[in-house]
Z-matrix of the N, CA and C atoms (Angstrom, degrees):
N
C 1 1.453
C 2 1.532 1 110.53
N 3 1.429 2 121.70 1 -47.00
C 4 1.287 3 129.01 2 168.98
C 5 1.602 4 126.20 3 -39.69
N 6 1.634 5 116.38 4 -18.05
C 7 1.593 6 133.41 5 -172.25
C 8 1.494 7 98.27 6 -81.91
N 9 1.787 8 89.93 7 -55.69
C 10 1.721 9 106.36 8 -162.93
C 11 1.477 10 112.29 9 -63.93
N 12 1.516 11 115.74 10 -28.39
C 13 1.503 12 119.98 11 -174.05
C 14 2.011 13 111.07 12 -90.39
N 15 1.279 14 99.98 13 -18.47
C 16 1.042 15 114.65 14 176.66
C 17 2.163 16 105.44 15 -72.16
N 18 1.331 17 122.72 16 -59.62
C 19 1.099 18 134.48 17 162.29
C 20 1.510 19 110.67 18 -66.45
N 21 0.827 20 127.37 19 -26.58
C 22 1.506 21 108.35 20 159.30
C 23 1.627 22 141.04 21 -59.28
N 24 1.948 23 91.96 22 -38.45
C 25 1.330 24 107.99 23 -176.67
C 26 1.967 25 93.14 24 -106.73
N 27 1.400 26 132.57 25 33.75
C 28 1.039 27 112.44 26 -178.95
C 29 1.586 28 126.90 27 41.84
N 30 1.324 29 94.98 28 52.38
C 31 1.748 30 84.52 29 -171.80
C 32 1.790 31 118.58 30 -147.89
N 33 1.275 32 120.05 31 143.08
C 34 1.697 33 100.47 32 173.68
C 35 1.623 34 111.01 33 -56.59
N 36 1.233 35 121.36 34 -14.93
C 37 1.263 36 109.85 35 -136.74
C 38 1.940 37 91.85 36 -130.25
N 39 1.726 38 100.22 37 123.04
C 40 1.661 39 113.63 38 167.41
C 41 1.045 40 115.74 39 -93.56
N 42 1.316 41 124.33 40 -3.83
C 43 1.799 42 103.48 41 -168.08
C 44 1.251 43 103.75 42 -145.46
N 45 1.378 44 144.02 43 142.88
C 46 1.368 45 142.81 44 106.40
C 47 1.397 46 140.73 45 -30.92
N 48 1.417 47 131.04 46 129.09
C 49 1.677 48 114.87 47 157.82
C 50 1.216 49 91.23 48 -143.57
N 51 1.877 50 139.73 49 177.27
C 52 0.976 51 155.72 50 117.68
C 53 1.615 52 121.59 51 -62.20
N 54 1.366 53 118.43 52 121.37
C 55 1.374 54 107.29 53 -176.69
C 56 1.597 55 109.89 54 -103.03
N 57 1.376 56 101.78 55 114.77
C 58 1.450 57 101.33 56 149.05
C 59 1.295 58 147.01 57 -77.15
N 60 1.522 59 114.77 58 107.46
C 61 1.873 60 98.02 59 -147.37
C 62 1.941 61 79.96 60 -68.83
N 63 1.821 62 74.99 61 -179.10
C 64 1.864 63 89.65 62 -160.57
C 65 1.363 64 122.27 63 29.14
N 66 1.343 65 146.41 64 63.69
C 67 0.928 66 146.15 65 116.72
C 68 1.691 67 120.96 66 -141.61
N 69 1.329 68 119.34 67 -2.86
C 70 1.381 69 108.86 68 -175.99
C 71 1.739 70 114.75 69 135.07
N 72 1.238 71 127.39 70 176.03
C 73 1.380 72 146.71 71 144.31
C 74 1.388 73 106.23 72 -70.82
N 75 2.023 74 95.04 73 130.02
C 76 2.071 75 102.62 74 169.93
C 77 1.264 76 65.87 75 -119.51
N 78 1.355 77 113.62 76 132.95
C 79 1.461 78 132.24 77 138.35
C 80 1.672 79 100.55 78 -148.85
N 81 1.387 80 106.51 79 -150.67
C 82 1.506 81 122.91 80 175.25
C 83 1.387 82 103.25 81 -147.77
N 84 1.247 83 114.86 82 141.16
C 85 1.542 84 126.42 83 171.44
C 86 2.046 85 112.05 84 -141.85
N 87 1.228 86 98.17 85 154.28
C 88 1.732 87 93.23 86 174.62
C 89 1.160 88 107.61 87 -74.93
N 90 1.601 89 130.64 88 177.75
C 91 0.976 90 133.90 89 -163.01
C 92 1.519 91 118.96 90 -88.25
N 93 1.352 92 122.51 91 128.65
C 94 1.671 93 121.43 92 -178.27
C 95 1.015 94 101.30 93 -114.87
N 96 1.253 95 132.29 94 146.56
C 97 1.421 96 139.15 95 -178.19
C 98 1.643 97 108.89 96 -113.96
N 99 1.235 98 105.06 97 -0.15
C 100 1.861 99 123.63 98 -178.88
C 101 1.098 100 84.06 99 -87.91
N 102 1.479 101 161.70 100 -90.34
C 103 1.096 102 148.90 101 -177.01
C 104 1.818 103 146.89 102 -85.05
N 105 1.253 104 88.18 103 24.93
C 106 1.710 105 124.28 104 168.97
C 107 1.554 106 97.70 105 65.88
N 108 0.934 107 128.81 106 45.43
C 109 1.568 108 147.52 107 169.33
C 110 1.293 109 102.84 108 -76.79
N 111 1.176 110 122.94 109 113.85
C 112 1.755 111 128.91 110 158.33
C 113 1.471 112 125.17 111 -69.17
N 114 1.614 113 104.71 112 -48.77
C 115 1.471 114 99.54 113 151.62
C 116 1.561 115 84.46 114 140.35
N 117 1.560 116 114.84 115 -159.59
C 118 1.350 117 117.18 116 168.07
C 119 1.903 118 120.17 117 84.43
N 120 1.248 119 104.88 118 -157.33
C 121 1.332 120 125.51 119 172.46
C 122 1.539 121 119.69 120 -94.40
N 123 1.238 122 128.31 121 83.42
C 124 1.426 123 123.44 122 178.61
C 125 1.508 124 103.59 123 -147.99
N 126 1.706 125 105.59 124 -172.66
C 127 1.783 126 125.32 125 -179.66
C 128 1.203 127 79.94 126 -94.95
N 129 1.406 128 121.13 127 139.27
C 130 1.221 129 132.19 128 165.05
C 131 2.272 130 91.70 129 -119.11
N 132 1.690 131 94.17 130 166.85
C 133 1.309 132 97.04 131 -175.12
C 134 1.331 133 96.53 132 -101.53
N 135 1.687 134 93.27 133 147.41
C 136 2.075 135 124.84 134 -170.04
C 137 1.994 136 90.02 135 -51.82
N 138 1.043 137 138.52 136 -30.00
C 139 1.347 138 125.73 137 172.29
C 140 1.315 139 106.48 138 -47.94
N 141 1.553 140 119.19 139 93.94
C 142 1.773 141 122.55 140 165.21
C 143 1.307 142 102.49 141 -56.45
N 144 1.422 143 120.12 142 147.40
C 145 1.758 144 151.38 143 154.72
C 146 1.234 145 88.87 144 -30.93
N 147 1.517 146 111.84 145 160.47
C 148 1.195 147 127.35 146 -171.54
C 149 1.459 148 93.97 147 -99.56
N 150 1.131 149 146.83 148 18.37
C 151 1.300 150 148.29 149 -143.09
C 152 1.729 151 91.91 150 -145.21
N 153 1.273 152 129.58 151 -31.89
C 154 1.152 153 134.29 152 -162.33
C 155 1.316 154 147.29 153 -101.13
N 156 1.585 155 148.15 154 123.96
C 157 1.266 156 125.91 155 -156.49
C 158 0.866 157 70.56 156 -135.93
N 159 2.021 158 92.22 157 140.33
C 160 1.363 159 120.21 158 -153.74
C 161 1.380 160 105.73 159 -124.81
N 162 1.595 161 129.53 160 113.90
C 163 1.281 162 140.07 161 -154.70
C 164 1.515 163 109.92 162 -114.48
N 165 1.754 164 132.91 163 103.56
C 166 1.528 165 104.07 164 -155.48
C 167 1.844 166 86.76 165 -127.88
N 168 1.515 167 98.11 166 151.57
C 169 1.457 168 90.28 167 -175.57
C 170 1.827 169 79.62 168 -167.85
N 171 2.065 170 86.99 169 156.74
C 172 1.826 171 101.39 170 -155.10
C 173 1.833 172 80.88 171 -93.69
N 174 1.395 173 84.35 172 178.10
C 175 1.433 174 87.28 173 -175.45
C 176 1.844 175 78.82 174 -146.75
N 177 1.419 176 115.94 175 111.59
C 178 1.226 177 143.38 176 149.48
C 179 1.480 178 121.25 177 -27.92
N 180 1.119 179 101.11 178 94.83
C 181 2.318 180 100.26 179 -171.00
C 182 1.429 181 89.61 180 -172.81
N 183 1.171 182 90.21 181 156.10
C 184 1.636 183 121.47 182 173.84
C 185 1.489 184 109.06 183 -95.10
N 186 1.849 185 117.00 184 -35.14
C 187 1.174 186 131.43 185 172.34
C 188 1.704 187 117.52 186 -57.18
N 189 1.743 188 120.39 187 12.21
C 190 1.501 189 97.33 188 -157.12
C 191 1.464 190 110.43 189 -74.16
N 192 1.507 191 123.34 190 -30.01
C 193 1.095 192 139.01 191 -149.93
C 194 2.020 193 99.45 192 -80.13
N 195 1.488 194 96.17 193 -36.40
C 196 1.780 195 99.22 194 171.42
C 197 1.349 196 110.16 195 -80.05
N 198 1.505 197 130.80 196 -22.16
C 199 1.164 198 124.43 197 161.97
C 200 1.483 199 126.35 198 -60.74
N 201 1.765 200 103.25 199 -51.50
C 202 1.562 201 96.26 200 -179.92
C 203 1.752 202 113.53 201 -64.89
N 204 1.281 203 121.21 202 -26.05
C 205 1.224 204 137.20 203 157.78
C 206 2.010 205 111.17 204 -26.45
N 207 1.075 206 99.35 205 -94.75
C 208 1.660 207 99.28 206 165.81
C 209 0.970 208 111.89 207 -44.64
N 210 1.488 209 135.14 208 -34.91
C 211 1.881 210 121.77 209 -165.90
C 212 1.697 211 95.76 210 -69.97
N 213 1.106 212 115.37 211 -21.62
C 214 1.890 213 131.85 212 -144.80
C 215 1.683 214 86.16 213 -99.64
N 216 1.437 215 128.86 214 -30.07
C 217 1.034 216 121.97 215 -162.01
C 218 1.497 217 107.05 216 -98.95
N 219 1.294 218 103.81 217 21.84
C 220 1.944 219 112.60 218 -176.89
C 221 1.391 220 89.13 219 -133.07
N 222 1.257 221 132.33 220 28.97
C 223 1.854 222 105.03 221 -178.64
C 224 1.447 223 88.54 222 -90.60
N 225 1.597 224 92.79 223 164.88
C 226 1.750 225 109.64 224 -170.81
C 227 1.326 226 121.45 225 71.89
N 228 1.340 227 126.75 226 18.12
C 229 1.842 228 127.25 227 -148.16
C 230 2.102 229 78.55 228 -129.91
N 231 1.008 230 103.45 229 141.23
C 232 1.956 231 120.26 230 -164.08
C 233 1.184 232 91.43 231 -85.35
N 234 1.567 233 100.62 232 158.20
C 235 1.171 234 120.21 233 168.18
C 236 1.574 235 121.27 234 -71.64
N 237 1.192 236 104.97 235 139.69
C 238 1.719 237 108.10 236 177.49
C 239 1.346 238 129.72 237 -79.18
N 240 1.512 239 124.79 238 69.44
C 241 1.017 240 113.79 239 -157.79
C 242 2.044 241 110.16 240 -78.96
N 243 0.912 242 112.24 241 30.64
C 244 1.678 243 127.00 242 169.98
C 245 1.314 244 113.16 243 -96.84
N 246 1.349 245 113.43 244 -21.17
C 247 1.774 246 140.18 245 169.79
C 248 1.602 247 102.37 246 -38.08
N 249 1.626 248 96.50 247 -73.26
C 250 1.725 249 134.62 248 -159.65
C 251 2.176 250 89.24 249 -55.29
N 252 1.378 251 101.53 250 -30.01
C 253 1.681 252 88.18 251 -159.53
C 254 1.400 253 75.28 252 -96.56
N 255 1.244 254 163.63 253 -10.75
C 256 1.448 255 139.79 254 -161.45
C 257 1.688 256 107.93 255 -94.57
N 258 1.444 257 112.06 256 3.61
C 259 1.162 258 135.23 257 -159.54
C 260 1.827 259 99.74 258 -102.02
N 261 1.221 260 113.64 259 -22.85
C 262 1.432 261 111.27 260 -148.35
C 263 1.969 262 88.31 261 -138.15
N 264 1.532 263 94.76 262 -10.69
C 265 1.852 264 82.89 263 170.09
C 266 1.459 265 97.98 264 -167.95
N 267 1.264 266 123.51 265 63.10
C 268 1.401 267 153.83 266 -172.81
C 269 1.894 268 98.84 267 -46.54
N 270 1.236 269 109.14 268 -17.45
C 271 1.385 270 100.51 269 176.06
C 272 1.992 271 108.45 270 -132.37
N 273 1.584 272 84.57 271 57.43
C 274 1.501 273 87.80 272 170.57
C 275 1.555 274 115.29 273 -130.09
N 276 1.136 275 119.39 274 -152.21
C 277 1.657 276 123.32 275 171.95
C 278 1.452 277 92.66 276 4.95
N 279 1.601 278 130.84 277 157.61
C 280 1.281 279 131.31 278 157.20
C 281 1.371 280 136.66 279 -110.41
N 282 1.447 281 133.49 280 86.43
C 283 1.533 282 121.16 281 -158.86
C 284 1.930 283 94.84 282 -124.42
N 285 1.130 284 95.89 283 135.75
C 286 1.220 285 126.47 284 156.89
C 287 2.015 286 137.82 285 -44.25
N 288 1.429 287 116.21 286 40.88
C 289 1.369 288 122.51 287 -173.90
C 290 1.576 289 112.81 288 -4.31
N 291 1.725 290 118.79 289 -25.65
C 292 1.800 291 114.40 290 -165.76
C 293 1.786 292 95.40 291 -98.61
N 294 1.729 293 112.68 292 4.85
C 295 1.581 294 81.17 293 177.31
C 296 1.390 295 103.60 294 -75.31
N 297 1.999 296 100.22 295 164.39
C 298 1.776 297 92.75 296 168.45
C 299 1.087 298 119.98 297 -108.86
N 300 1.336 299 111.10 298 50.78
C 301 1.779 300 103.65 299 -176.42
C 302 1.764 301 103.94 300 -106.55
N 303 1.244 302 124.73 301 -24.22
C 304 1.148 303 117.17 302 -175.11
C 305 2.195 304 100.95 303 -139.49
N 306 0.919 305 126.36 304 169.02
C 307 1.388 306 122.86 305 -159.39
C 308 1.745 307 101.60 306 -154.13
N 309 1.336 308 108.74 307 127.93
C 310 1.907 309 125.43 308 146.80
C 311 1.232 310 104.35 309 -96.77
N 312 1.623 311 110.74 310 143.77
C 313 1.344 312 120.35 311 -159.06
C 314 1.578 313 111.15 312 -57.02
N 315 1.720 314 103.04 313 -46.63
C 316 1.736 315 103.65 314 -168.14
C 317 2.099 316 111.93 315 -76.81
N 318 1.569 317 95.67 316 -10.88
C 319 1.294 318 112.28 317 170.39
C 320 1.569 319 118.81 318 -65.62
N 321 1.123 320 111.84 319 -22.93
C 322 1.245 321 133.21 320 -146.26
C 323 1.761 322 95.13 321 -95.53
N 324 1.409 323 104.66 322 -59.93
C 325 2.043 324 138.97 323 178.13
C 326 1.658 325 76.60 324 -41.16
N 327 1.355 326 110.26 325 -85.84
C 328 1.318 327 127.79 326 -141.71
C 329 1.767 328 97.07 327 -52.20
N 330 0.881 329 107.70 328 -89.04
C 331 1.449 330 117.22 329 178.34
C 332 1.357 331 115.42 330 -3.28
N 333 1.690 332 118.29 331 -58.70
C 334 1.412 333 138.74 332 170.75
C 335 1.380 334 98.98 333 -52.43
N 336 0.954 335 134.63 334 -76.16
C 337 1.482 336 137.41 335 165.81
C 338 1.569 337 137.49 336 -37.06
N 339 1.105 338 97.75 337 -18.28
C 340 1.670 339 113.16 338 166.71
C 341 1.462 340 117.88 339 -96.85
N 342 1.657 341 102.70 340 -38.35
C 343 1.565 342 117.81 341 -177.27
C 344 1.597 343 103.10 342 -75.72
N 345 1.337 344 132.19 343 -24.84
C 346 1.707 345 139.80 344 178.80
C 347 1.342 346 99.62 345 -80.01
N 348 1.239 347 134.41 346 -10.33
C 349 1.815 348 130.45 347 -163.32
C 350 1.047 349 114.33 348 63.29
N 351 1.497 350 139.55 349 43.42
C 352 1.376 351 152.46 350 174.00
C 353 1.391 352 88.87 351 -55.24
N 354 1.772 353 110.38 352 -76.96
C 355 1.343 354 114.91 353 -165.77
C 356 1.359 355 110.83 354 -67.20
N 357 1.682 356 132.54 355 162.95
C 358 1.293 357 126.46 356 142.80
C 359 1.312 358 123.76 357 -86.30
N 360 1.124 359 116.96 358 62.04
C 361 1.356 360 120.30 359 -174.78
C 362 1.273 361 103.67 360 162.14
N 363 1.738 362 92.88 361 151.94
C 364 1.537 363 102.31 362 -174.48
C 365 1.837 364 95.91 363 -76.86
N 366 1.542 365 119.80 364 151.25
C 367 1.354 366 109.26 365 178.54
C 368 1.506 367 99.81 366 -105.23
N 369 1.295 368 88.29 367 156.02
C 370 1.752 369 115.34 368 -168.53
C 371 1.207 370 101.71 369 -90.58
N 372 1.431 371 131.37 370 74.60
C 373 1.591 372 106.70 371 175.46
C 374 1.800 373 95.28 372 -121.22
N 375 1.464 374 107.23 373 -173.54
C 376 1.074 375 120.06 374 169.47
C 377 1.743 376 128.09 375 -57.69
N 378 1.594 377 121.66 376 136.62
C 379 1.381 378 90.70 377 -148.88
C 380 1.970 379 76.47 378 -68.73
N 381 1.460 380 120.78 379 -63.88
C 382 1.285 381 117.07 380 -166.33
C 383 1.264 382 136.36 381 5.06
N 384 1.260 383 114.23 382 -31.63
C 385 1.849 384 125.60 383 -179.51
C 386 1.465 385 105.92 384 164.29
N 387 1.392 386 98.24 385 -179.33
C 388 1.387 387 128.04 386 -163.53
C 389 1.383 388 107.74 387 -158.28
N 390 1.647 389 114.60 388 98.78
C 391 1.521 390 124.89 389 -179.77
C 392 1.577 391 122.41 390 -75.03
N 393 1.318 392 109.57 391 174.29
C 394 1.492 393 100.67 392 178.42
C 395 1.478 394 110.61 393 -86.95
N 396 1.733 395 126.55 394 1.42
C 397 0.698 396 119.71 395 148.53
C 398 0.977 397 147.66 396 -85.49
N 399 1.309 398 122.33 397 -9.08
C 400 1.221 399 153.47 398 162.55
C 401 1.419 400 113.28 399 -57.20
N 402 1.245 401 105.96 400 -34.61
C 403 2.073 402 119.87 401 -171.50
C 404 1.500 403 72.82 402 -90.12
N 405 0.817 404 136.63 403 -69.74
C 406 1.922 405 118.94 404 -171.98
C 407 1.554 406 103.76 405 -6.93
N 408 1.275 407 77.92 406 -74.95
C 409 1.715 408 93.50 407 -163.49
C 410 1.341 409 132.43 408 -53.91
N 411 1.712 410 93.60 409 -40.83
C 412 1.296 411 109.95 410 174.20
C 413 1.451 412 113.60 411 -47.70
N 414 1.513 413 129.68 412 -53.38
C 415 1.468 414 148.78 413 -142.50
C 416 1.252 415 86.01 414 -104.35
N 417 1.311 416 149.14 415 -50.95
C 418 1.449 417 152.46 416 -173.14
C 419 1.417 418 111.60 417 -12.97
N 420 1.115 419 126.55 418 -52.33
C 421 1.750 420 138.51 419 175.15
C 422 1.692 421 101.20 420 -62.59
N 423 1.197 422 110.57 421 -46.22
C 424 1.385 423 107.12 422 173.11
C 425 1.712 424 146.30 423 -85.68
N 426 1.979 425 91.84 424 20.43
C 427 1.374 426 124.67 425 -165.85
C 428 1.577 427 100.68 426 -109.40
N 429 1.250 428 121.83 427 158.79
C 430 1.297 429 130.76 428 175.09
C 431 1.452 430 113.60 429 -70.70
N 432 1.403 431 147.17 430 -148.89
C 433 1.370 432 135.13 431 163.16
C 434 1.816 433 83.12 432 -119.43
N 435 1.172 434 128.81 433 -22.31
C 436 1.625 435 114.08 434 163.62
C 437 1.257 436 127.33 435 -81.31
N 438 1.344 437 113.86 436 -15.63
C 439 1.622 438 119.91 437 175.78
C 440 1.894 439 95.44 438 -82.91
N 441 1.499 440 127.57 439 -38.30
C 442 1.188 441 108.07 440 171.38
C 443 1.946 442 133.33 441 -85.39
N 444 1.416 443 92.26 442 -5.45
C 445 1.794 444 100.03 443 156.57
C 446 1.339 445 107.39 444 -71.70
N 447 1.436 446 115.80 445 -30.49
C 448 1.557 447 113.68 446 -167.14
C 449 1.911 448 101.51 447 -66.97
N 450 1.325 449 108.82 448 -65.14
C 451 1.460 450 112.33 449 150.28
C 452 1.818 451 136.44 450 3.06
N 453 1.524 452 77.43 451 -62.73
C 454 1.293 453 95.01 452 -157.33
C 455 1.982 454 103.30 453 -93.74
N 456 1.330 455 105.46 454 5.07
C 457 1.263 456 114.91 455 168.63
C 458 1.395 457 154.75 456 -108.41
């Protein structure tokens, strides 16, 4: 799934998390049974998937602590698997990336980050989703110029 979402959104990059040092990854992922993952909104442990290269870079804010706050206020909340199809027909079915009942991982980043006042401004994106390339971009202003070579390598 990680190839297909990667070529879908034009991007190196499938996944989102927030890292909390000493305690783990808050993101959300669907469920893998290769690494006893249930799925959803939780801390997952800093041991990356065997499937995964793991790219980590700070993101510059005063907001982090209200961000991890909202990310913290979705644990246990399912994966969106309506996400995966908005990816492959971006102008079909219509769902909304800011509801909070169900979550895609980089949907998940962003949201926390919009809902803390990271941005000044509400962002204009598509309601359909919000890729992990897209959180590139989004956060990009709020990246070092070595955290985005790191990126970009």
């Amino acid at each position: 799934m990680s190839g297909l979402i990667r070529r879908a959104c034009h991007s190196r990059f499938s996944h989102v998390d927030i890292v909390l040092p000493g305690e783990g990854l808050l993101g959300v992922s669907g469920e893998d049974k290769s690494v006893n993952d249930p799925g959803g909104v939780r801390i997952r442990p800093f041991e990356p998937w065997p499937y995964n290269i793991v790219r980590e870079v700070e993101i510059k804010t005063d907001k982090t602590n209200a961000i991890i706050a909202a990310a913290r206020s979705q644990i246990g909340k399912p994966f969106d698997d309506k996400a995966l199809y908005a990816f492959f027909n971006p102008y079909g079915e219509p769902r909304d990336w800011r509801e909070l009942d169900k979550w895609f991982c980089s949907e998940l980043v962003i949201w926390a980050c919009e809902s803390s006042g990271l941005f000044p401004y509400t962002l204009c994106v598509p309601m359909n989703m919000i890729n992990p390339n897209d959180t590139m971009l989004l956060l990009n202003p709020f990246m070092s110029r070595d955290d985005v070579n790191t990126l970009l390598n």
